[in-house]
C-alpha positions as CSV (number, residue, x, y, z in Angstrom):
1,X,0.0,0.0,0.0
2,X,0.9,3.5,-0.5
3,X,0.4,6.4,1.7
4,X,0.3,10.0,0.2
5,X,0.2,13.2,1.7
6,X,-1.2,15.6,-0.5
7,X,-1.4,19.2,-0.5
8,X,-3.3,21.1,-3.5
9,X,-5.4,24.7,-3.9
10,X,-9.0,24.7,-3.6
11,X,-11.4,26.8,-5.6
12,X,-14.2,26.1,-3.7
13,X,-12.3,27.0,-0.5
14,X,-10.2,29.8,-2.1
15,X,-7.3,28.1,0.1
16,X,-4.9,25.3,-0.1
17,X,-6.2,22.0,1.1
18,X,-4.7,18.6,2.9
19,X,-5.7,15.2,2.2
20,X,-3.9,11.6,2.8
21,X,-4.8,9.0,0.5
22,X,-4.1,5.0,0.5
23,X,-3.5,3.5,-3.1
24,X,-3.6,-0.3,-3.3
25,X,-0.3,-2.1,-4.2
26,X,-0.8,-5.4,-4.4
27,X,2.5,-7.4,-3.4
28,X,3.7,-11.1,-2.5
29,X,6.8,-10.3,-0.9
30,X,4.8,-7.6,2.1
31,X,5.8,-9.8,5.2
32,X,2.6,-9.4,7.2
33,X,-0.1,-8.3,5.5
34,X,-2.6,-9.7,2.8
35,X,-2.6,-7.0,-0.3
36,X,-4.8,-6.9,-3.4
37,X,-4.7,-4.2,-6.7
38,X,-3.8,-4.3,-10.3
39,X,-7.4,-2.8,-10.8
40,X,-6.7,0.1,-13.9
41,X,-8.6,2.2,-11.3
42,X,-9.2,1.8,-8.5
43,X,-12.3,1.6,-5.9
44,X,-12.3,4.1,-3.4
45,X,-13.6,4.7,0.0
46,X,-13.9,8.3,1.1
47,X,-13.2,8.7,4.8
48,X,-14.5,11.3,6.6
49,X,-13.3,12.4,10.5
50,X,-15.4,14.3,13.1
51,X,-15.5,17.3,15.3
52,X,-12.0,17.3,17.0
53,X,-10.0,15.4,13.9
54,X,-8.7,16.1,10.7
55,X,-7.6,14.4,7.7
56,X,-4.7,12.3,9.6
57,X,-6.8,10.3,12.5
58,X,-8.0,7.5,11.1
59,X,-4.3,6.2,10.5
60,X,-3.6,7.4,14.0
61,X,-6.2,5.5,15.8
62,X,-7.2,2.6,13.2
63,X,-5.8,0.2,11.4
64,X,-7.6,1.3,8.5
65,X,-4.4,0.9,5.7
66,X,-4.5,-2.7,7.3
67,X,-8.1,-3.4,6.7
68,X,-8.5,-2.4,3.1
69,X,-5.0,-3.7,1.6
70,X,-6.8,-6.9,1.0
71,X,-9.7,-5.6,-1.1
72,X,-7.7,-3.5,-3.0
73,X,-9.5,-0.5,-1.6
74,X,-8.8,2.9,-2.3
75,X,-9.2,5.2,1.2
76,X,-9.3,9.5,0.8
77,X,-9.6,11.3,3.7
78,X,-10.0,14.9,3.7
79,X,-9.5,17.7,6.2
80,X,-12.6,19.9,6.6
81,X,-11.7,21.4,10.3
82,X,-15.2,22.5,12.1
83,X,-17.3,22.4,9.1
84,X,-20.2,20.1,9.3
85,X,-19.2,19.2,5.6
86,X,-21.8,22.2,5.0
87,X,-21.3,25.8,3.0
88,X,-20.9,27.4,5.8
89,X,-22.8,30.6,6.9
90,X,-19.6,32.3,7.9
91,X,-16.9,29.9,6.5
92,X,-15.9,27.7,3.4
93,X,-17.9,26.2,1.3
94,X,-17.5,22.2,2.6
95,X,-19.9,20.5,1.1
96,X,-19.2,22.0,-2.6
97,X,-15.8,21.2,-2.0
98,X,-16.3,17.5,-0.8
99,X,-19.1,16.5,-2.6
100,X,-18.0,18.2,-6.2
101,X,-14.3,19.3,-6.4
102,X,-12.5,16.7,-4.8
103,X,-13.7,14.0,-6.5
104,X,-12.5,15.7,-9.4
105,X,-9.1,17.1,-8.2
106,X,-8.5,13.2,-7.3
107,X,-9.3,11.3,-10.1
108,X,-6.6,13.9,-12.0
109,X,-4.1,12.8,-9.8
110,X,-4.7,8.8,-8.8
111,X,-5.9,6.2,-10.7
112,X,-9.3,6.1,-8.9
113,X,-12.7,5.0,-10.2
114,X,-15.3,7.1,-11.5
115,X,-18.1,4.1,-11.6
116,X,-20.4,4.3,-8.9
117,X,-20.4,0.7,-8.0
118,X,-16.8,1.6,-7.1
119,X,-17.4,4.4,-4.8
120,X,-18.1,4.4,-1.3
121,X,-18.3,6.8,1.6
122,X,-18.7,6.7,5.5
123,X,-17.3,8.6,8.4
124,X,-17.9,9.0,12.3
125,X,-19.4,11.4,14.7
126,X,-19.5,15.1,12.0
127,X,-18.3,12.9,9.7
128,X,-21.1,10.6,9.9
129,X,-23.7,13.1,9.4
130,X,-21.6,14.3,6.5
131,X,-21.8,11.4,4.1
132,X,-25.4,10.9,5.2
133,X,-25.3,14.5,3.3
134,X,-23.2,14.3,0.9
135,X,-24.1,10.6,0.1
136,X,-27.7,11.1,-0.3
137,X,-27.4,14.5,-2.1
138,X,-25.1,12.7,-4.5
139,X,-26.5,9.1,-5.0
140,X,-25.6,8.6,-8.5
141,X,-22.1,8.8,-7.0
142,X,-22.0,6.6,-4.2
143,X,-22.8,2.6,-3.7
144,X,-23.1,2.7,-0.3
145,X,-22.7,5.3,2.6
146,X,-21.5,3.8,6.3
147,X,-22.5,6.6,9.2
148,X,-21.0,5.7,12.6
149,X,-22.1,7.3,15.6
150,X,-24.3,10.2,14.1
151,X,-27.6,11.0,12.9
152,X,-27.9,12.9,10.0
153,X,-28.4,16.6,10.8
154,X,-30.4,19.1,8.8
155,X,-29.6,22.2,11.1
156,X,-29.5,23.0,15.1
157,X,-32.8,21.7,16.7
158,X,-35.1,24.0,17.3
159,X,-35.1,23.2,21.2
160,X,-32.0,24.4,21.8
161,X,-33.1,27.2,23.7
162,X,-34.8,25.2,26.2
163,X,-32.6,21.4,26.1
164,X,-30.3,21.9,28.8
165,X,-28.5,18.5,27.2
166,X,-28.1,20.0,24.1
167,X,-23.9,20.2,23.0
168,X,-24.4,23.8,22.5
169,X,-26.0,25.0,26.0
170,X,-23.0,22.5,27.4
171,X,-19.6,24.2,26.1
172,X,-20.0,27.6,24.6
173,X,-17.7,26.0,21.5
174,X,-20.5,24.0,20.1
175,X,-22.6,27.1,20.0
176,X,-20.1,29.2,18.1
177,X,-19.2,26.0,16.0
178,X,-23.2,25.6,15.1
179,X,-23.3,29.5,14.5
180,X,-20.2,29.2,12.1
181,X,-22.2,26.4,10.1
182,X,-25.7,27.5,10.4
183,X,-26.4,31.0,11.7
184,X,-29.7,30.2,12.6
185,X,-30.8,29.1,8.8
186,X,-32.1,25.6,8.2
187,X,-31.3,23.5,5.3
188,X,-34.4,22.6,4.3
189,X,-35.1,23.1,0.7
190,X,-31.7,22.8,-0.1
191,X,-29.6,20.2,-1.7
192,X,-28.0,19.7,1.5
193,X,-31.3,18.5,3.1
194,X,-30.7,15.2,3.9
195,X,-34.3,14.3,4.7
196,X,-36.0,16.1,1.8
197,X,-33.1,14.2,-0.5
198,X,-34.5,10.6,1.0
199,X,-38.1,11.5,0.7
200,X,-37.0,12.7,-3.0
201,X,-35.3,9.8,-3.9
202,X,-38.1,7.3,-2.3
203,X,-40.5,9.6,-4.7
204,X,-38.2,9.0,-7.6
205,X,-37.4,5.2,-7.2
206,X,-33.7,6.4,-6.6
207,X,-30.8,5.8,-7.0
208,X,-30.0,4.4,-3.8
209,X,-27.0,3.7,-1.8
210,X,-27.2,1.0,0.3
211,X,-26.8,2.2,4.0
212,X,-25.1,0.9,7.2
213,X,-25.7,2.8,10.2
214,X,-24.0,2.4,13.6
215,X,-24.4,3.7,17.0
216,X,-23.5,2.5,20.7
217,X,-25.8,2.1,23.0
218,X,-24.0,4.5,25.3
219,X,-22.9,7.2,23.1
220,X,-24.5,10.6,23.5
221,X,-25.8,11.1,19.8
222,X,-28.1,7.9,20.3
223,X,-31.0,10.2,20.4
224,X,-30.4,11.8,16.5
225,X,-29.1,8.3,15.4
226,X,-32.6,7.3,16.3
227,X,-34.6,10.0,14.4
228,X,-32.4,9.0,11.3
229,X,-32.9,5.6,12.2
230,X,-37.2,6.0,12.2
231,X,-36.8,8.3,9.2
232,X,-35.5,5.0,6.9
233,X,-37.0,2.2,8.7
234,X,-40.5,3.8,8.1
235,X,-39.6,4.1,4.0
236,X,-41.7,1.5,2.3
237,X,-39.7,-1.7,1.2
238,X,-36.1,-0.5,2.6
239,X,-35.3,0.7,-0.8
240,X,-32.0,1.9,0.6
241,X,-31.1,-1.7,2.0
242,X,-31.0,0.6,5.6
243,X,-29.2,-1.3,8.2
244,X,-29.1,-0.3,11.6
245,X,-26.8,-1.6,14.2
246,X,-26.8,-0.6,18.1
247,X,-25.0,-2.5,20.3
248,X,-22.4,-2.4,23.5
249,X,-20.3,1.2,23.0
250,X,-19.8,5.2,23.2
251,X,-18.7,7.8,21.2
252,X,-15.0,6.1,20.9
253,X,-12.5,5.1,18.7
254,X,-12.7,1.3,20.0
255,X,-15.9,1.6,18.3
256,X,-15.5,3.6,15.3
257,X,-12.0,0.8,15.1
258,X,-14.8,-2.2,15.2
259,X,-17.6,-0.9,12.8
260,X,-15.5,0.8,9.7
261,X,-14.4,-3.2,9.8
262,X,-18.6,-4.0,9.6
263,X,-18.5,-1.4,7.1
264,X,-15.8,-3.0,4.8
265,X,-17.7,-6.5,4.9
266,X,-20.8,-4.3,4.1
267,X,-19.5,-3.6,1.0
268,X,-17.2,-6.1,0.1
269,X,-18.9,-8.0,-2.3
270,X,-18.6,-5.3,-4.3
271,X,-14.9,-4.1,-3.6
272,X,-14.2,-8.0,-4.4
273,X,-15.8,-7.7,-7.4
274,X,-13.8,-4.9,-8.6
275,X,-10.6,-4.7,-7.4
């Protein structure tokens, strides 16, 4: 496998950008470790990190080169600091940049796939709720989506005001952080309105990513997982092939460590197939 540190300009940013990538190389002579490749291009998971993160912590706390060398898996994994992978009232534009240019600006430099059956996204905590966005306001783009520890998230609830539990009447961060993003406005209506993009898509007959979605039992964004949990379950026929796991586990990296593994068997099949 290869590990790449890359560092590029954005346009939708107006700013230069980081983002580590894993490229297959497939290799009988790795002492170790099982690798697969030789794919002309290659499928591709894009890994997305949460709140406190950036693009480097998945390496740091996973073993995630480890899991997909023998699927000849592709991993990406942007920085997108205290985003919410949204266009940001007072801030970058995130989800232009993830959803539209980097695709782009990767596929120029690395041999990745542009097929959608080769194309994959999922990410933890903010980064769950962004590929529940990004996947589901770009399903043409993405076979499946994998969301640990998150619900999606449309804009701050309107009870924040009076939820004492709420992140943002806990730490005065979150409440700038959600000010940064939101500013009050909700996403509704827009194309980053996860829940309008599902009821469009169940309207439409699709496309639709298959979906695996995670959450412990302990961790203290149970209560949106659930919402986004209903939301699916109560879609006629599980067109999205929605599967929802809650088991033993917080809002920690033994169990983000466990499920991205889930999430590879979720869609191995089809990394099989193409690598």
């Amino acid at each position: 496998m290869a590990l790449i540190h890359t560092n590029f300009f954005s346009e939708a940013l107006g700013m230069c950008a980081a983002v580590d990538v894993i490229l297959p190389q497939a290799s009988n002579r790795l002492i170790g470790m099982e690798t697969a490749g030789g794919a002309e291009k290659h499928p591709v998971l894009w890994l997305l990190h949460g709140a406190s993160d950036n693009h480097t912590i998945w390496q740091r706390r996973t073993s995630i080169e480890r899991y997909v060398a023998p699927l000849g898996l592709a991993v990406v994994m942007p920085n997108v600091h205290l985003s919410g992978y949204t266009d940001m009232a007072h801030g970058g534009k995130y989800f232009t940049y993830i959803a539209d240019e980097l695709p782009t600006l990767m596929r120029r430099f690395f041999p990745l796939s542009e097929k959608r059956e080769d194309n994959f996204i999922a990410g933890l905590s903010m980064g769950g709720a962004g590929c529940m966005k990004i996947g589901l306001a770009r399903p043409g783009n993405y076979a499946a989506i994998g969301c640990l520890s998150a619900g999606a998230m449309n804009h701050v609830p309107r009870d924040t005001d009076t939820d004492p539990a709420h992140p943002a009447n806990q730490d005065p961060r979150w409440a700038a952080m959600f000010h940064r993003m939101f500013d009050g406005r909700t996403l509704e209506g827009s194309e980053e309105d996860v829940y309008g993009n599902v009821a469009r898509l169940a309207k439409d007959g699709g496309p639709f990513p298959r979906i695996y979605h995670a959450c412990g039992k302990d961790d203290f964004l149970l209560a949106p997982a659930h919402y986004t949990r209903d939301v699916f379950q109560a879609i006629p026929g599980n067109p999205f092939d929605y599967t929802y796991v809650e088991d033993e586990g917080a809002h920690t990296w033994e169990y983000w460590d466990a499920h991205i593994q889930d999430f590879l068997r979720f869609i191995r099949p089809k990394t099989g197939e193409s690598a």
